[in-house]
Residue, then its C-alpha position, 0 to 999 in steps of 0.5 A: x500500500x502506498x504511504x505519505x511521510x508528513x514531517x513537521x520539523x522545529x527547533x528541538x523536535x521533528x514531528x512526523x506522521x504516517x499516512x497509507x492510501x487507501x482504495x479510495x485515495x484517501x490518507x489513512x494515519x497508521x504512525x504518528x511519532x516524533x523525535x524530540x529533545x534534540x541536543x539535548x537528550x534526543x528520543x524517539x517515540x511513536x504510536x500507531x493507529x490505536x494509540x499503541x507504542x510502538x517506539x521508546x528509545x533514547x540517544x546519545x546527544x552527540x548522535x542527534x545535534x541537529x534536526x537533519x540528524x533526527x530526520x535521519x534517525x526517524x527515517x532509518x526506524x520507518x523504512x528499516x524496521x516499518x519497512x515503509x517507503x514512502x512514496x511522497x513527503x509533505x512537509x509544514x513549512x510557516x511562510x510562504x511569502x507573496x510567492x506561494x499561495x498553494x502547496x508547491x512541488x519542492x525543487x532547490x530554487x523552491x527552498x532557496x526562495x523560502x530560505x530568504x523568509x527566514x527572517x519573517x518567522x525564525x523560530x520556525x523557517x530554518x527547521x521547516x527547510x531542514x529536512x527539505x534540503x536533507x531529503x533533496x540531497x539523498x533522496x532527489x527523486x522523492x517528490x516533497x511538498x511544501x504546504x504553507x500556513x500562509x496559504x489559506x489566508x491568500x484571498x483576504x481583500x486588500x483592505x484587510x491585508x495592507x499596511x498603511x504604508x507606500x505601495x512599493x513596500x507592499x509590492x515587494x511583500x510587506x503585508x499581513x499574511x496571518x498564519x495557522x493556515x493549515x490548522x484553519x483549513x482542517x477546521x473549515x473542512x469539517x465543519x460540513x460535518x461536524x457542524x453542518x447548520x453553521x459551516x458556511x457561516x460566519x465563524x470566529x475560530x481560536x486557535x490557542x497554544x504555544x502559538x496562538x491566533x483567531x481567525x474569521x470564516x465566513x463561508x468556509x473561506x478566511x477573510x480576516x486573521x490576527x496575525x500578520x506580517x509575521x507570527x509576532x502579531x496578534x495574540x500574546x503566545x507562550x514567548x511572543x508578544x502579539x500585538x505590540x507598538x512599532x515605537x517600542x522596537x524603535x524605543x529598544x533599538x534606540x534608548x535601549x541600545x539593543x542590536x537588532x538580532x538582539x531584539x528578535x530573540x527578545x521578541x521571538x524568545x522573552x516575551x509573552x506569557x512567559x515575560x508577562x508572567x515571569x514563571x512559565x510560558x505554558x498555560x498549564x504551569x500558569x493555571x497552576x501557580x499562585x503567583x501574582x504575575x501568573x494571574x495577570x498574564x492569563x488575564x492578559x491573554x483572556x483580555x486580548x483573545x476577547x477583544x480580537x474575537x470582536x474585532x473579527x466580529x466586525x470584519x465579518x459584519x456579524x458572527x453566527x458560531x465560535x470554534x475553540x481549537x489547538x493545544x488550549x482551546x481542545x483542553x483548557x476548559x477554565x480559559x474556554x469559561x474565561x473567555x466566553x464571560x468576556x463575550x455574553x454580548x455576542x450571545x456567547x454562553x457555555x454549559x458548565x457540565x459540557x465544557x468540562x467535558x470537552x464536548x463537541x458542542x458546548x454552549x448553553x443557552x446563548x444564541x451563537x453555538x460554541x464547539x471544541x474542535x480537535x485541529x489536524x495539520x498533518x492531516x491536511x498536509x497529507x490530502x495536499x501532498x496527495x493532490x499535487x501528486x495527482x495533480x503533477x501534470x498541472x502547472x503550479x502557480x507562483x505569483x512574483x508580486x503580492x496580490 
């Protein structure tokens, strides 16, 4: 049976997941695994399809130092011990740029046009683009694709993409992208089923985590995100700061006297819940603690969700259900209660019992519905690498110009 590789690489972690096709040309998922702890203490695991383990091991660090070693350490359990070769990666890969507005076939002139958005989202390009160019040195006749969380939020009007700044910065590519592109999308798509009454209405869904954004969809379709430019915007995250001031990057840069690599670490690396609250930059270890700057940091991330789901409240002229997803959206029943008693005004009401339970379906007596919705990137990664396969003898689409 032929299988899907799709792999979603970070700093210290590469995630992958084992898709097989089945007969009616449909990704399966048979292994979800990762390789974490990456020069540090590097271990592999994995389950199957039951959730089963079918993997626990642990490395010497000198053995994993970077990602492209523990792609390849990943690599050799699949296809030694699996006996899976894949006939196709697909790969998560955060910033398209103007350039790409749709999953791509990789070439090296693909990576080398994504290496030069690294600076937009540092935390994440570099490690996306790792495996890519491993995978290319070794393997350069397995087909890689890219699938980016830029990508659904494409077809946003100007107005909602553009920075009040001279065209020719806008022409070269300075404007909102928003990200969580691929989380979005996957929502979108079962909302016909999981939601039928409300799927092609307008949706304010949340996706909160270590990285965290709202997006609108009206009609199944994004028209409106938090995010912009890069992933700094929007939302407080774990260690980014969301929304912020461009006179307080000149204030560090000029008063402060920071560099400007200093200033991106800062802001990629210091800020957030993990700078608001000085403990921790994970929602649960804040839940969990009474210290004071813990209490105000979830505050402040309430505050700000609240407010951004009316914001894109407005840009859809209206809100007919709201979606909670991601790592604290599908499990933090208390931040789900906090933020709905901010929105009673949008009719935004929670059963007690249900939220606690992480049902489907959790709203009370209000009049706009609110569901908990598992998100399912790899998913989506996998039927998009499937198509381009499909779908070789079309030409992609590259736009030279932001539209």
């Amino acid at each position: 049976m032929d299988t899907i590789l799709v792999v979603n690489a970070g700093s210290s972690s590469v995630k992958f997941q084992i898709f097989a096709v089945d007969s009616d040309g449909n990704p399966r998922r048979q292994i979800k695994g990762q390789m974490d702890g990456i020069g540090s203490r590097p271990r592999l695991r994995a389950t199957n399809a039951k959730g089963e383990v079918v993997a626990e091991r642990v490395y010497p660090t000198e053995n994993v130092r970077d990602v492209s070693a523990a792609l390849a350490i990943a690599g050799d359990w699949v296809r030694d011990e699996l006996r899976v070769a894949p006939i196709a990666v697909g790969h998560r890969v955060v910033h398209g740029g103007p350039a790409y507005d749709r999953p791509t076939l990789v070439d090296p002139g693909v990576v080398n046009r994504l290496e030069e958005l690294i600076s937009l989202a540092p935390l994440h390009q570099p490690y996306n683009l790792a495996p890519i160019r491993s995978l290319l040195a070794k393997f350069p006749d397995l087909p890689q694709v890219a699938c980016f969380d830029t990508a659904f939020h494409r077809n946003h009007p100007k107005v909602a993409d553009y920075f009040a700044i001279p065209q020719q910065l806008s022409d070269e590519g300075v404007r909102r992208y928003g990200f969580h592109g691929l989380s979005y999308e996957y929502i979108a798509s079962v909302l016909p089923e999981r939601a039928p009454e409300i799927a092609m209405g307008r949706v304010v869904v949340a996706h909160l985590g270590s990285g965290a954004s709202m997006c609108a969809l009206s009609g199944g379709r994004s028209v409106e995100s938090t995010m912009g430019f890069t992933a700094l915007d929007g939302l407080p995250m774990g260690t980014r700061p969301g929304q912020l001031d461009p006179g307080v990057v000149l204030y560090l840069l000029t008063t402060k006297g920071m560099s400007p690599s200093e200033v991106q670490n800062f802001l990629y690396k210091d800020c957030g819940l993990k700078g608001l609250s000085g403990v921790s930059n994970d929602m649960r270890e804040l839940l969990n603690s009474s210290e004071p700057g813990a209490k105000f940091a979830i505050d402040y991330f309430v505050y700000r969700a609240a407010l951004s789901a009316g914001l894109l409240t407005a840009a859809m002229e209206g809100i007919d259900a709201f979606v909670f997803t991601a790592g604290i959206g599908e499990n933090s029943s208390a931040i789900r209660m906090r933020i709905a008693e901010k929105l009673g005004w949008l009719g935004i009401d929670l059963d007690s019992a249900e939220n606690a339970k992480h049902a489907v379906k959790i709203s009370g007596s209000g009049r706009t519905p609110v569901y908990v919705i598992p998100t399912d990137e790899e998913l989506m990664i996998a039927k998009h690498t499937l198509s381009i396969l499909q779908n070789t003898s079309q030409p992609v689409v590259v736009q030279t110009r932001a539209s």
